[in-house]
C-alpha positions as CSV (number, residue, x, y, z in Angstrom):
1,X,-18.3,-13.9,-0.9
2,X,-14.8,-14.7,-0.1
3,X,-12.8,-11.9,1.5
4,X,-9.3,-11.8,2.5
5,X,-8.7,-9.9,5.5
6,X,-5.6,-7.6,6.3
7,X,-3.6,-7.3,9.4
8,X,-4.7,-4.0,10.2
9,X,-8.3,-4.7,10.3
10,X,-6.9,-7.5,12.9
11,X,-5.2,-4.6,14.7
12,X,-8.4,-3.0,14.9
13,X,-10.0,-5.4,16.8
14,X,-6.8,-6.8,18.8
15,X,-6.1,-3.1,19.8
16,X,-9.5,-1.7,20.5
17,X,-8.7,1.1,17.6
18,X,-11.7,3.9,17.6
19,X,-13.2,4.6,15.2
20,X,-12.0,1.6,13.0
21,X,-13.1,-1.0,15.4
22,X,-16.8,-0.8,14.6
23,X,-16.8,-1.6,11.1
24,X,-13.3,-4.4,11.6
25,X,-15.3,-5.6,14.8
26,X,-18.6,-6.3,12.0
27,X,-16.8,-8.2,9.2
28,X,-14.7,-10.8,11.5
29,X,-18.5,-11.1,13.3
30,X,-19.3,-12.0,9.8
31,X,-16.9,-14.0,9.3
32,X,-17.2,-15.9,12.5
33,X,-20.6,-16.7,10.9
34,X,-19.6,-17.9,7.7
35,X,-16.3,-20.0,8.5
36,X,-14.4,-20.5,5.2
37,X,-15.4,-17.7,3.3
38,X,-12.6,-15.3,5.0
39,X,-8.6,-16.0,4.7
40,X,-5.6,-14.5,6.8
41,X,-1.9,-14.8,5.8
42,X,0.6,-16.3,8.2
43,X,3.0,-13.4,7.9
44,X,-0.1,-11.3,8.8
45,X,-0.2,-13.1,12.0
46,X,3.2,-13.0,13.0
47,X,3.3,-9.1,12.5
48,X,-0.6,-9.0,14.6
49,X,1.2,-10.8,17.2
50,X,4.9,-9.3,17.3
51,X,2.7,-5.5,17.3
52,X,-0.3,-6.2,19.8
53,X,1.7,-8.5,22.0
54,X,-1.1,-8.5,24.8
55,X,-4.1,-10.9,24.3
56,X,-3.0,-11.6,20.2
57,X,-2.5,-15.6,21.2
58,X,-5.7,-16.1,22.2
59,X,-7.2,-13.9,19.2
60,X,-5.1,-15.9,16.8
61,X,-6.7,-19.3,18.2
62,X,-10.0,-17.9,18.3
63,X,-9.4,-16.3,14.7
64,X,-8.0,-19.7,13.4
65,X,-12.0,-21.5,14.5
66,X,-12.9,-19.9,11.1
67,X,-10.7,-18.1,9.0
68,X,-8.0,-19.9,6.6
69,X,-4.3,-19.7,6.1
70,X,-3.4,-20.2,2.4
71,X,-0.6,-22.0,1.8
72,X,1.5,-19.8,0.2
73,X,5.4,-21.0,-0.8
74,X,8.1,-20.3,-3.1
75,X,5.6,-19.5,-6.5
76,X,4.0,-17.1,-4.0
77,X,6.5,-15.4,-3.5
78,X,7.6,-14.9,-7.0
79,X,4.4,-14.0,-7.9
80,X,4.3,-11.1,-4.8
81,X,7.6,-9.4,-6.4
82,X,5.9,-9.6,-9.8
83,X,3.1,-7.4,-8.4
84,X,6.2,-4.5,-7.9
85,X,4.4,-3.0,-5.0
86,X,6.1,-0.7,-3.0
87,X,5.6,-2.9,0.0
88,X,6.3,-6.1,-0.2
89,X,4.3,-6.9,3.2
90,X,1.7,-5.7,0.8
91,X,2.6,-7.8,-2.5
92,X,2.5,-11.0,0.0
93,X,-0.8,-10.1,1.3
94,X,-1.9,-10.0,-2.3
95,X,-0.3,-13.4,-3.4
96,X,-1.8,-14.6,-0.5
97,X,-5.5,-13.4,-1.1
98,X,-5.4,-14.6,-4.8
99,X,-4.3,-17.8,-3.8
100,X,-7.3,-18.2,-1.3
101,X,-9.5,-16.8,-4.4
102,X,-10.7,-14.1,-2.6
103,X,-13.2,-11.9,-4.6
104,X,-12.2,-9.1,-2.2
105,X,-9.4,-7.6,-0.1
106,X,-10.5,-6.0,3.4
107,X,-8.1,-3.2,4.4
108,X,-8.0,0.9,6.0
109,X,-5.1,1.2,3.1
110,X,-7.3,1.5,-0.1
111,X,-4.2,3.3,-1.9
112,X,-1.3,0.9,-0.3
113,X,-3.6,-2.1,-2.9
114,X,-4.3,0.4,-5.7
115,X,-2.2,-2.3,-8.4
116,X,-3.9,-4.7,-6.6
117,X,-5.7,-7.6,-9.2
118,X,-8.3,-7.6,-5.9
119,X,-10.2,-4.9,-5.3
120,X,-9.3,-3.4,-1.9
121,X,-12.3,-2.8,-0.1
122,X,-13.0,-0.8,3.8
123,X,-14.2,-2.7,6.6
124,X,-17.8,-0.7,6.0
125,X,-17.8,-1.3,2.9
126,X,-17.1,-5.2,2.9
127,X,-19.8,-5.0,6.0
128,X,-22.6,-3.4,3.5
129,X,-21.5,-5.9,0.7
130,X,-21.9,-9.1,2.5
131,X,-25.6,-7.9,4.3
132,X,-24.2,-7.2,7.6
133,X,-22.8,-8.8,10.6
134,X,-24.9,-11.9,11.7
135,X,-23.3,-11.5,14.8
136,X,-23.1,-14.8,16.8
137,X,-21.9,-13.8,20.1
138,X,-18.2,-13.2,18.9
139,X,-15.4,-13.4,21.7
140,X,-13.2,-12.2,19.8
């Protein structure tokens, strides 16, 4: 399954967030063990980095070992104010995920994705969908 991940659930790991952390903490250990099947955006990781500031770098390289970047442009843009969200952060994020052909979003905002052509999904939820963790000794 290929899931995009939001910055939030990033946040949750990067900022030690309880309760969220659990669940965000499973799906990039999922994703650590399956490298390819998850995607950030670039934007996302500017904003991770410019809000946790402490320890982000080194989260970002780590991150970078097995998620992807999609290379999103001018069409991408276009096609993230076509979406009309409210948020544009949230339109990008979008753009972004349908470009990596991600069958799923992972995000704590649900509503924020609501016009969303992916589904949104929780961190628990994308956890159950994909079988669980398969931990491999993260250090994220």
């Amino acid at each position: 399954m290929r899931l995009f991940i939001d910055t939030d659930i990033l946040m949750d790991v990067v900022l030690n967030r309880r309760p969220h952390v659990e669940a965000s903490g499973q799906i990039l250990d999922w994703a650590e063990a399956n490298p390819g099947m998850t995607a950030v955006s670039w934007h996302g990781l500017a904003n991770l980095h410019y809000l946790s500031r402490n320890g982000a770098e080194t989260f970002i390289d780590e991150l970078m070992a097995f998620a992807e970047i999609p290379r999103t442009g001018t069409e991408h843009m276009r096609q993230a104010l076509d979406l009309h969200f409210k948020d544009l952060e949230d339109a990008m994020q979008v753009a972004a995920a349908m470009l990596f052909n991600a069958q799923a979003m992972v995000t704590r905002n649900i509503r924020d994705y609501r016009l969303s052509p992916i589904k949104a999904i929780t961190a628990s939820d994308a956890v159950r969908l994909v079988g669980g963790p398969r931990p491999r000794g993260r250090s994220l």
